[in-house]
C-alpha positions as CSV (number, residue, x, y, z in Angstrom):
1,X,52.5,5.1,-18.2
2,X,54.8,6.9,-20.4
3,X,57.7,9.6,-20.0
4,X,58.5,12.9,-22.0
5,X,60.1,15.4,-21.2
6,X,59.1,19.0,-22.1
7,X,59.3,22.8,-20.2
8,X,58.8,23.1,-16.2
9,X,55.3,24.9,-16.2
10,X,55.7,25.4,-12.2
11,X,52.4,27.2,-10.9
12,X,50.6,26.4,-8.3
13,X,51.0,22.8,-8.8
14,X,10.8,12.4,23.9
15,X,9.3,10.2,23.2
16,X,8.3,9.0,26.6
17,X,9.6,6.2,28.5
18,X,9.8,2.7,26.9
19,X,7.9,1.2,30.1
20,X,5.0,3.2,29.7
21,X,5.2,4.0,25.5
22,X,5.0,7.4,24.4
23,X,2.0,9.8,25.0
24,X,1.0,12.3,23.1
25,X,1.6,14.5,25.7
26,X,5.1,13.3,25.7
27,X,7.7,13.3,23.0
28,X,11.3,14.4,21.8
29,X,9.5,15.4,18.7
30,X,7.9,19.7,18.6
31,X,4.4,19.7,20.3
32,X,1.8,20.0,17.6
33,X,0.5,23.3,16.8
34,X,-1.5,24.1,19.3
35,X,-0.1,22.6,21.9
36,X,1.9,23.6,24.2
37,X,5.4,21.9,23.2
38,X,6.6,19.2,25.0
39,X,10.2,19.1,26.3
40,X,13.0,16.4,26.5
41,X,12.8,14.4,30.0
42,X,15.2,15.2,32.3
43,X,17.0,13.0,34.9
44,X,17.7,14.4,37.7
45,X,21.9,15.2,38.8
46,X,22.9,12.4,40.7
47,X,25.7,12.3,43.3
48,X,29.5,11.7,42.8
49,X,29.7,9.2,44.6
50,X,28.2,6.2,45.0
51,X,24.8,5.7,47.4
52,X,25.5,3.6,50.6
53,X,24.2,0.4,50.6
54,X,20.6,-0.2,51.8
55,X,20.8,-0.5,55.5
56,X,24.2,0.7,55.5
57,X,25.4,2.5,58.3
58,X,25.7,6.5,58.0
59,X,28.5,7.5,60.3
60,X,32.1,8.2,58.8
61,X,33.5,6.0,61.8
62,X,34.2,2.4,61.4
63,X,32.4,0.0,62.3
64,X,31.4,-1.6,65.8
65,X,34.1,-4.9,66.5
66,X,36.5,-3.3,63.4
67,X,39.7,-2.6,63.7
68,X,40.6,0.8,62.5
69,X,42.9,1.1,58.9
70,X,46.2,2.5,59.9
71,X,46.9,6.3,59.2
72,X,48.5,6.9,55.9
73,X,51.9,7.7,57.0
74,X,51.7,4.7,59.4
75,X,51.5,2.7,55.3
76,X,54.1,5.1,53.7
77,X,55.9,4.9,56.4
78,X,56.4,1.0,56.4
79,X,55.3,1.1,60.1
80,X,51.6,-0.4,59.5
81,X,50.7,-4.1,60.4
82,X,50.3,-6.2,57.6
83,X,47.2,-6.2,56.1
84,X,45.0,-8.9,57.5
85,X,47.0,-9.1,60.7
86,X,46.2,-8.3,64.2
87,X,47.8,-4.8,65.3
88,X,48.9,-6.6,68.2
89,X,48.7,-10.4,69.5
90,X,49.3,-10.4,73.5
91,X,48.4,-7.5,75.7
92,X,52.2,-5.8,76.4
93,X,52.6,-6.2,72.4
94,X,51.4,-2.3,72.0
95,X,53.9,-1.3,74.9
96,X,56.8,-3.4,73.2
97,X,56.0,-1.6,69.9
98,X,55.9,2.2,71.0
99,X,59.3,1.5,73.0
100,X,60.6,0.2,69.9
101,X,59.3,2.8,67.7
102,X,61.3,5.4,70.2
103,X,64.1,3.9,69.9
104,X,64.0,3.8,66.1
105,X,63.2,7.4,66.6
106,X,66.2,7.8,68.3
107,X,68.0,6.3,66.2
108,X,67.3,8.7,63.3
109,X,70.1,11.7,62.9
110,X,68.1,14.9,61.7
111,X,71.2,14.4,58.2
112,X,69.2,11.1,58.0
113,X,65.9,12.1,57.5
114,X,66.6,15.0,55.2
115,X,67.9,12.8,52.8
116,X,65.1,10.3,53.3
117,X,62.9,13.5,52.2
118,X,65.4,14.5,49.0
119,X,64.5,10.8,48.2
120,X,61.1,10.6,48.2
121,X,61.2,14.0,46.5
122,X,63.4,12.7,44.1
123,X,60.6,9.5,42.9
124,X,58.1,12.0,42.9
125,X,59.4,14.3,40.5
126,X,60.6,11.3,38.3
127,X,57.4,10.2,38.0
128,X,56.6,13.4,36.7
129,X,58.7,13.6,34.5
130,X,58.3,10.4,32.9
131,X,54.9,10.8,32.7
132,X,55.0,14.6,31.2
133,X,57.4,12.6,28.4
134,X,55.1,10.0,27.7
135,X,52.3,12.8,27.1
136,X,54.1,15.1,24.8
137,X,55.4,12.0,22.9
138,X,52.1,11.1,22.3
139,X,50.8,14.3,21.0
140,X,53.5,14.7,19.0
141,X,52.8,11.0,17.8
142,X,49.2,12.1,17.3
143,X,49.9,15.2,15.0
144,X,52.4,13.5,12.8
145,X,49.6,10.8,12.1
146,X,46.8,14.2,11.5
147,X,49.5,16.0,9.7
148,X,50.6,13.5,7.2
149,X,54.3,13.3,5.6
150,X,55.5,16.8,4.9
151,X,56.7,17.8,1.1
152,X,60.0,19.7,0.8
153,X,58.5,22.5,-1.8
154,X,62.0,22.8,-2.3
155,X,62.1,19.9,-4.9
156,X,63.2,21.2,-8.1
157,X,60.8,20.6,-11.3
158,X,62.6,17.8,-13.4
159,X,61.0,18.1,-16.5
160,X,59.8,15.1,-17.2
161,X,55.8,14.3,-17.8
162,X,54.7,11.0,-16.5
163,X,51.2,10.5,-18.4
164,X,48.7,7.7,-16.8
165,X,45.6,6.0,-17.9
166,X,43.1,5.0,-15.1
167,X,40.0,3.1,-15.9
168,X,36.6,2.2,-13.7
169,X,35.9,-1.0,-12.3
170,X,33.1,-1.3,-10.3
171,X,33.8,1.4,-7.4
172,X,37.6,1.1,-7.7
173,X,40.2,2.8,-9.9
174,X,42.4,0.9,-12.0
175,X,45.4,1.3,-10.9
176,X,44.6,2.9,-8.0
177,X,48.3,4.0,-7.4
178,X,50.8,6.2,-9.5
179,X,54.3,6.1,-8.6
180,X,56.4,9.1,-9.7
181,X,59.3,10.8,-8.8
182,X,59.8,13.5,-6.9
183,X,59.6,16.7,-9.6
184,X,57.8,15.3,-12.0
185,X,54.9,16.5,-13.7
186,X,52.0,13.9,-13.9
187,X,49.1,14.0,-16.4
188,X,46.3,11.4,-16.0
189,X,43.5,10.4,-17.9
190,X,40.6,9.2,-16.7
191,X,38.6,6.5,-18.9
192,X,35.2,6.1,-17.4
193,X,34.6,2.2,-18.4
194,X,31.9,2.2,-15.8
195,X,28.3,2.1,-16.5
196,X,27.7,5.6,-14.4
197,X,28.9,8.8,-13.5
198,X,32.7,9.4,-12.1
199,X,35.7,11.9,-11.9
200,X,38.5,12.4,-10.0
201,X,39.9,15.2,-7.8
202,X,43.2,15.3,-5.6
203,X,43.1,17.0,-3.0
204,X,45.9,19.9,-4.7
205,X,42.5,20.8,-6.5
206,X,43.3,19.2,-9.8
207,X,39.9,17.1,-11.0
208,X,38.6,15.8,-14.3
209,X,35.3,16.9,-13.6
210,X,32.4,14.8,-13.9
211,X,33.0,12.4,-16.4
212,X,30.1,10.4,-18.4
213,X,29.9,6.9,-18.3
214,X,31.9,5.8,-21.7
215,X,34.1,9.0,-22.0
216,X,37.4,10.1,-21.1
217,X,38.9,13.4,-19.0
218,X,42.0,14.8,-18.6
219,X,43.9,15.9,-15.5
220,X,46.7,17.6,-14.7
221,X,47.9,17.4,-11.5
222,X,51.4,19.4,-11.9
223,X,54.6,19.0,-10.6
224,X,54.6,16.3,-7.8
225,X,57.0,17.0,-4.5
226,X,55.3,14.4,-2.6
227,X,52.0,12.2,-1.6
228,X,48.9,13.1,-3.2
229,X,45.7,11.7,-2.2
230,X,42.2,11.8,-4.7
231,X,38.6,10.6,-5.0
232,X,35.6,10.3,-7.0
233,X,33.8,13.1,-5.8
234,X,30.3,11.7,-6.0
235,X,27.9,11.2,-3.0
236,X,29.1,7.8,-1.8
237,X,31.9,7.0,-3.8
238,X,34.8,7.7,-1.9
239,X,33.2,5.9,1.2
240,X,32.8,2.8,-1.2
241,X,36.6,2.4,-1.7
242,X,37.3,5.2,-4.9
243,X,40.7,6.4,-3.7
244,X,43.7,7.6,-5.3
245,X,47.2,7.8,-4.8
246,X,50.1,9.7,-5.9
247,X,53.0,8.2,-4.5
248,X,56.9,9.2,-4.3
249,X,59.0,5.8,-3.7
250,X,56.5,5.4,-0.7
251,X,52.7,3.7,0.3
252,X,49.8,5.7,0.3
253,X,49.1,7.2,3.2
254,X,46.0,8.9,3.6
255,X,42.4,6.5,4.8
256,X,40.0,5.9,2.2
257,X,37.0,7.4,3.9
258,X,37.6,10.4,5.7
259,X,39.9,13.7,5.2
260,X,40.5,15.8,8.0
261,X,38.8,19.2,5.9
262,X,35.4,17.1,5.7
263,X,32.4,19.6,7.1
264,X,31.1,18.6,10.4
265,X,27.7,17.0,10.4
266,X,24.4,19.0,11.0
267,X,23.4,18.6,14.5
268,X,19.7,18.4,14.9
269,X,17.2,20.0,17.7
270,X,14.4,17.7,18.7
271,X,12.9,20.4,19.7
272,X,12.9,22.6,16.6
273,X,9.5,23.1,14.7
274,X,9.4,22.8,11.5
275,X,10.0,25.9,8.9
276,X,7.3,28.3,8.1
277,X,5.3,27.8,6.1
278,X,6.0,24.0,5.9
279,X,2.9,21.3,5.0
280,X,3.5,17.8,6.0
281,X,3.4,15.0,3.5
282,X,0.0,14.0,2.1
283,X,-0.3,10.8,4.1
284,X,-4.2,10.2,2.7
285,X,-4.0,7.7,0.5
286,X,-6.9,7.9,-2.5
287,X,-8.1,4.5,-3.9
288,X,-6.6,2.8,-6.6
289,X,-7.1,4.1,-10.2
290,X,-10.1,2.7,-12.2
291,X,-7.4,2.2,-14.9
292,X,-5.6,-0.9,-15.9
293,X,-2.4,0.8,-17.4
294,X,-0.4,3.3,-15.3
295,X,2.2,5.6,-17.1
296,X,4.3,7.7,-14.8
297,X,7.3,10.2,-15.2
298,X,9.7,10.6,-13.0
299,X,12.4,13.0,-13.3
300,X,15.6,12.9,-10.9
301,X,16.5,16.3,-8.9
302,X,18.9,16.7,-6.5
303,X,17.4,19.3,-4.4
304,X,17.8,21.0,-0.8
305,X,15.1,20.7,1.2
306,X,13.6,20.3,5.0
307,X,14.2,17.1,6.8
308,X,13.0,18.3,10.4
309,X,14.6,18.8,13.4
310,X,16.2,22.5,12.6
311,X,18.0,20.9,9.4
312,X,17.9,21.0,5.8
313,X,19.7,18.7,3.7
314,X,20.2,17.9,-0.1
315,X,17.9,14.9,-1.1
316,X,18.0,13.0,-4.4
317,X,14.5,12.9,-5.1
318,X,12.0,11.6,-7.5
319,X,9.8,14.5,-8.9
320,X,11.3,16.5,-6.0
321,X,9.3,15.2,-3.2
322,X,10.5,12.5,-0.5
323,X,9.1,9.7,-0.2
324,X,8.6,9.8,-4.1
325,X,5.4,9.4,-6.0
326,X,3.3,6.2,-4.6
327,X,1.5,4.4,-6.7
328,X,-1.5,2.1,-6.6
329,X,-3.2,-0.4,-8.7
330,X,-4.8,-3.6,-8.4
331,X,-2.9,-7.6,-9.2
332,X,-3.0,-7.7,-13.2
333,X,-2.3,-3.8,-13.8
334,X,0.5,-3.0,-16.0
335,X,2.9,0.7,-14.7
336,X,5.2,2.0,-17.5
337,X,7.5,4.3,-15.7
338,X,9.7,6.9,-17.3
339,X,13.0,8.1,-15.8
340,X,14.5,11.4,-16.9
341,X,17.4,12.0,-15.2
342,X,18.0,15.8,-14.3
343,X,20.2,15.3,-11.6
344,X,24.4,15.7,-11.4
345,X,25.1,11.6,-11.6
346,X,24.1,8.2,-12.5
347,X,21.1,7.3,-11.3
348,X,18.4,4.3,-11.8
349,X,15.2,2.1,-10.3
350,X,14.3,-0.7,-9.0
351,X,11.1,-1.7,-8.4
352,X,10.1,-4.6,-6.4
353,X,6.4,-4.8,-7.5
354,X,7.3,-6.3,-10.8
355,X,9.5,-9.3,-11.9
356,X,11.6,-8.0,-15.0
357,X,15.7,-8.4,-15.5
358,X,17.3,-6.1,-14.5
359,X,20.2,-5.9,-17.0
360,X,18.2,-3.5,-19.1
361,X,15.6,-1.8,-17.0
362,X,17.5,-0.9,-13.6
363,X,20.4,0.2,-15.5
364,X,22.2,3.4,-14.0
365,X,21.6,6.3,-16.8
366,X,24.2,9.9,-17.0
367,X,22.3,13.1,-16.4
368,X,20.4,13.7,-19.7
369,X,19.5,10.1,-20.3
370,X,16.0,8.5,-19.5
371,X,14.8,5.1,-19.7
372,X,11.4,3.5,-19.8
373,X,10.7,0.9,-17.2
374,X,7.8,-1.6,-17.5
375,X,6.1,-3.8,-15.2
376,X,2.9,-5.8,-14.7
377,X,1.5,-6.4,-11.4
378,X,1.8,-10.1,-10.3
379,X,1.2,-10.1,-6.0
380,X,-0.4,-7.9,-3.8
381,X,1.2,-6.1,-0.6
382,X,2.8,-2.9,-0.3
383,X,6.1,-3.2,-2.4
384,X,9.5,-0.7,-2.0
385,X,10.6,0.9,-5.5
386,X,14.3,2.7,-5.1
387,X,17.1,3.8,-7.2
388,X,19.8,1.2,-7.5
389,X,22.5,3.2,-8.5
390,X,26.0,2.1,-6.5
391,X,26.2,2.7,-3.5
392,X,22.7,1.9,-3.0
393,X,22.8,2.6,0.5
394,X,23.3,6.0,-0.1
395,X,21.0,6.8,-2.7
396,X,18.2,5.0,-1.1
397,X,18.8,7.4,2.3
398,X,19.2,10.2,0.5
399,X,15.6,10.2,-0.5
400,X,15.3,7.8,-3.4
401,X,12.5,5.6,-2.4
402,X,8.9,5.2,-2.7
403,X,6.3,2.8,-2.3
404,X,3.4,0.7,-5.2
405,X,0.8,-0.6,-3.6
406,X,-1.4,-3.4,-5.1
407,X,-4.5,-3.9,-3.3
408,X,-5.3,-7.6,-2.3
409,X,-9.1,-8.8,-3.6
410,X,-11.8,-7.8,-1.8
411,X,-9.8,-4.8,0.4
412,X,-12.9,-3.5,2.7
413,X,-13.1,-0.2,2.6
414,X,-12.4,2.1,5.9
415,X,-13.0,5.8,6.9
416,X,-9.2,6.4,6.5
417,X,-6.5,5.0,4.7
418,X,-2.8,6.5,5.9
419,X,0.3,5.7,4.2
420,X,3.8,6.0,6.4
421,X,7.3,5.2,5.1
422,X,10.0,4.6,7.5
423,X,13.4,5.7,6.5
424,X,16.7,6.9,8.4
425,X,18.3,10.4,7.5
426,X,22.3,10.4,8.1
427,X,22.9,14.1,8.1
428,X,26.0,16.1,6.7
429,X,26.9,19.2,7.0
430,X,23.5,22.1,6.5
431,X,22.3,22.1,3.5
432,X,24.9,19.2,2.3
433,X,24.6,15.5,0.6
434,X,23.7,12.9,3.4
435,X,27.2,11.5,5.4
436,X,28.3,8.3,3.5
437,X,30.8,7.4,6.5
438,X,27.0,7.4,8.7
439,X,25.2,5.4,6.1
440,X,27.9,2.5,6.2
441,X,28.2,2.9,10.0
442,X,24.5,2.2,9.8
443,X,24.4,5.2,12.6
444,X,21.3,7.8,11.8
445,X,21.2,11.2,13.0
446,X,17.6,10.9,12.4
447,X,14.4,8.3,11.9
448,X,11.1,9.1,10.1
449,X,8.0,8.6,8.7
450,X,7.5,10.2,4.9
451,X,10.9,11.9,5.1
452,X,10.7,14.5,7.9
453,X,11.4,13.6,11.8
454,X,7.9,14.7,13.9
455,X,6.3,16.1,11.3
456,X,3.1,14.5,12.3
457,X,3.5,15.9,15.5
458,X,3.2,19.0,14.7
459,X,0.7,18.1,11.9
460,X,-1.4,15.2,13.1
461,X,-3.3,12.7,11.0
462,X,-6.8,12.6,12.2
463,X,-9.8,10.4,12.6
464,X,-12.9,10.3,14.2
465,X,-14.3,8.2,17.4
466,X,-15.9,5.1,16.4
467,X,-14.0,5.3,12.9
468,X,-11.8,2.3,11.1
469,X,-8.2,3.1,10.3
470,X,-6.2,1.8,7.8
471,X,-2.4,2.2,8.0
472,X,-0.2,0.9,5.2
473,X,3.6,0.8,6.6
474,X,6.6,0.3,4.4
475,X,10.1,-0.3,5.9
476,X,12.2,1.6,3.4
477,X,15.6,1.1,5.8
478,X,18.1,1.2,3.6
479,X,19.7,-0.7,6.9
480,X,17.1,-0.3,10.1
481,X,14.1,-2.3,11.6
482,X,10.5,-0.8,12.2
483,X,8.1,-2.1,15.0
484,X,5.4,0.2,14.1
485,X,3.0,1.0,17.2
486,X,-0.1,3.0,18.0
487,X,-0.3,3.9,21.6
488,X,-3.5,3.6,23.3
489,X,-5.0,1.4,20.3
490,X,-4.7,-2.3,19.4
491,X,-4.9,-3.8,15.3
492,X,-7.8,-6.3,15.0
493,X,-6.2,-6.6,11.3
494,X,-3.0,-7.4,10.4
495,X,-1.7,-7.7,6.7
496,X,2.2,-8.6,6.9
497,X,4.2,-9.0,3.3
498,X,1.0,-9.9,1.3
499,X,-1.3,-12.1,3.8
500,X,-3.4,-11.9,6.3
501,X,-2.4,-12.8,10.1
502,X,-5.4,-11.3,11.6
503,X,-8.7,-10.5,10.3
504,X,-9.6,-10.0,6.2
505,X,-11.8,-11.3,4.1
506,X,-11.7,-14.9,6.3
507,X,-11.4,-12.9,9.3
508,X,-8.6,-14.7,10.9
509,X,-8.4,-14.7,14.8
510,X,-12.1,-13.6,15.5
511,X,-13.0,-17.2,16.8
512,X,-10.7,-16.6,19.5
513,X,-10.5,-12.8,19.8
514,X,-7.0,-12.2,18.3
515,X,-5.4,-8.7,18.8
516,X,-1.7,-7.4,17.7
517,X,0.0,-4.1,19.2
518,X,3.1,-3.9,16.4
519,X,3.8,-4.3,12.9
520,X,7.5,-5.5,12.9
521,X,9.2,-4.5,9.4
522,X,12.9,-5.4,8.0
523,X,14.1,-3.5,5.4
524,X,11.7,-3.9,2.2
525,X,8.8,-5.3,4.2
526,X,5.3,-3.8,4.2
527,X,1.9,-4.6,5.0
528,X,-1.3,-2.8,6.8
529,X,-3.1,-2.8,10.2
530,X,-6.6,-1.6,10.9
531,X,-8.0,-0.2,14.6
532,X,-10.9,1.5,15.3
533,X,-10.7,5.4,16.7
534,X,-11.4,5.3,20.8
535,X,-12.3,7.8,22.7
536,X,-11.4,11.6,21.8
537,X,-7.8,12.5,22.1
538,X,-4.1,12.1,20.8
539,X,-2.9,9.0,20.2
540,X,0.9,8.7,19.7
541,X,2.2,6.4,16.7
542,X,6.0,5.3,16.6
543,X,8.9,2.7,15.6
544,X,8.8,1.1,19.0
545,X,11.9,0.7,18.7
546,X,12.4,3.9,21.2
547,X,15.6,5.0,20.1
548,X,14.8,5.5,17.0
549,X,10.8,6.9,18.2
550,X,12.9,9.5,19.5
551,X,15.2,10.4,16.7
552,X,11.8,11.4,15.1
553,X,9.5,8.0,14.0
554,X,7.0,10.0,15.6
555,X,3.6,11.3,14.9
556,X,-0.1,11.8,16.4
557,X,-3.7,10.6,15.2
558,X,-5.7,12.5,16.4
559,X,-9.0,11.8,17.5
560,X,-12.4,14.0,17.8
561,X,-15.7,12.9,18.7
């Protein structure tokens, strides 16, 4: 940091119950179209108070053998027997006490008991008081803390010109504190020695803009009276620790996540439908490609679009679509994958179907940049492919994720193959980036398969009686379990993380008539299950984890003859 001095430029410085499992009559989630839409279950009002116990006698009186509890002036009054005592303990004991009681009565001038009443008077109003005190101190407590320390505008401009250098480490600034004084003008530059996109904005509207990885901004923040708090403005960032203070003699004040201005969250409506006009994701998945070599674009977009439930957000997508192109191929294929990056910030892949370093091909590349990203297919299974741009979290909810599948030898084939990625949505404000404050709170607004909550409810996947269904599930989290269900059905075939448990080419379990009801996924685990279609109707798949089944991991298959 240096000092110069120079001119003052002053300026403006339902799913249903979890005993029965949904039914497809049932469900949080829009009826399908069709249908007539299904409403949220309803509990009935319950009284204030609590219900008698059973057996419990009715009457307001007390019971038979029970001595009565004493009126309530007979207990303010000081004139009540102890508790756990007889009222009395020989038979002329009630005489004695009422004679005794007159006589205290008696006793009593009418001076006496008015100031008996100014003093009970006089305790109740103190009470009040200290309690209206204790209130107001609070509040008052409260909006200081909101409020923040107040600048005196009055400060005249000094002028001096404190200029700062801050560099990128990771997701911190470096320093991540400036201490000037009051009336001085402070100039920062910002060198972005990260290996992704940064800038920094205080909250008096001064920002470098967005800042490539490798270059340097300027910003001037003006003449500083008092604290100033900033941020790296990109999705995430500021969540992840990228704070800024200005300081005047004093700490920073101001919590790194959060600011008072920040938009409230969308709230969804489980009940919404879904826009007009909308089509559901292509969950029909087409065999893998006679081809031995798969080349692939992708090209980054950050783009506002539908994610159910009344709500539209902005989602970082590949090739604008969420989940983001799958791909398929068979053990021994080679993918060469090309990233363009279109978007406003760093962004990157990952993808767990090959082994590669990572140094070169998951690095984060500025908007403008691609990269080329080759891999040959070792395993099979159903593998997870993300951006891992910092914080990964975020990206990865926001939309960035997608699936490779690489089909085990000697796959039978079925009458339908259905692919369904489970992801959580953390929503911000309409039309807005996803909540980072949600994403590391690990608290979703929303849970879905193939990016939009019951969209398969309104749009079901279908089979036919008597057919064999295939259902390839991937996990894509970035923090939450799936226990993937089909109500009404039962997998003969399970394929969990890339072997068999039940069924396949050795058919496992037949010998003793082995049967599974859920696929249970962490985040990044896949695999497949196979039923066969019953009887006509609509048969209601979920995360049976019901909380989240409700939150939209929904859909239907349904079934004709």
């Amino acid at each position: 940091m240096s000092d110069k001095h120079e001119p003052d430029p002053r300026g403006p410085g339902s799913v249903p119950s979890a005993g029965a499992g949904p039914g497809p009559a049932s469900g949080t989630g829009p009826a399908p179209a069709g249908d007539a839409a299904g409403s949220a279950s309803s509990v009935p009002a319950s009284s204030t108070g609590p219900a008698p116990a059973r057996g419990a006698a009715s009457s307001t009186g007390p019971r038979p053998g029970r001595t009565p509890s004493p009126p309530r002036r007979a207990v303010t009054a000081g004139t009540a027997p102890a508790t756990g005592r007889p009222a009395t303990s020989r038979p002329d004991a009630a005489r004695e006490a009422g004679n005794q009681g007159a006589s205290r009565r008696q006793a009593t001038s009418p001076e006496q008991e008015r100031l008996r009443e100014v003093d009970r008077r006089g305790v109740v109003l103190g009470l009040m008081t200290a309690g209206a005190a204790v209130a107001v101190g609070s509040i008052i407590a409260l909006c200081s803390q909101v409020g923040g320390p107040a600048v005196d505008e009055s400060i005249p401009a000094t002028g001096r010109v404190v200029e700062a250098t801050v560099t990128v480490s990771g997701m911190r600034f470096v320093p991540d504190t400036v201490d000037v004084a009051p009336g001085d003008r402070l100039v920062i530059t910002l060198d972005n020695t990260a290996n992704m996109v940064h800038d920094l904005v205080l909250e008096n509207g001064a920002t470098t803009g967005r800042v490539a990885a490798g270059q340097r901004a300027e910003l001037d923040a003006g003449v500083i009276r008092g604290p100033v708090e900033g941020w790296c403005s990109i999705a995430g960032h500021r969540a992840h620790g990228m704070v800024f203070h200005v300081t005047t003699g004093a700490a920073p004040v101001a919590a790194p996540g959060g600011s008072a201005s920040t938009p409230p969250g969308a709230v969804p409506d489980y009940e919404a439908p879904l826009p007009q006009g909308f089509t559901a994701f292509d969950a029909a998945l087409a065999p893998a490609p006679s081809q031995t070599t798969h080349r692939h674009t992708f090209t980054v977009t950050e783009v506002p679009m539908p994610v159910g439930c009344g709500v539209t957000q902005t989602r970082m997508t590949y090739n604008g679509q969420v989940p983001a192109p799958v791909l398929r191929g068979k053990v021994g294929d080679t993918f060469e994958i090309t990233l363009v990056n279109n978007g406003t910030m760093s962004h990157s892949l990952d993808f767990h179907a090959g082994v590669v370093s990572p140094d070169a091909a998951m690095r984060s590349i500025s908007p403008g940049e691609s990269l080329v990203y080759t891999f040959t297919a070792q395993r099979s299974g159903i593998w997870l492919y993300h951006c891992s741009t910092m914080p990964m979290s975020l990206h990865l909810a926001s939309g960035m994720h997608g699936a490779v599948i690489i089909d085990p030898p000697a796959l039978a084939e079925v009458d339908h193959e259905y692919l369904l990625v489970h992801s959580e949505i953390y929503l911000g404000p309409e039309g807005g980036p996803t909540d980072a404050a949600k994403v590391v709170a690990k608290t979703p607004d929303l849970t879905v398969f193939n990016g939009v909550a019951f969209q398969y409810v309104q749009q079901p996947l279908t089979a036919r009686t008597g057919q064999r269904v295939r259902f390839w599930v991937l996990d894509a989290g970035p923090s939450l379990l799936c226990s993937f269900h089909v109500v009404g059905l039962q997998f003969d075939t399970v394929f969990f993380e890339g072997a068999y448990q039940l069924g396949g080419p050795e058919g496992i379990g037949t010998a003793w008539n082995g049967g599974s009801q859920a696929l249970g996924l962490h985040p990044a685990q896949g695999g497949f299950v196979e039923t066969v279609a019953g009887p006509p109707g609509s048969y209601t798949f979920v995360n049976h984890s019901f909380a989240d089944a409700e939150k939209g991991a929904t859909g239907i298959l349904r079934v004709s003859e």
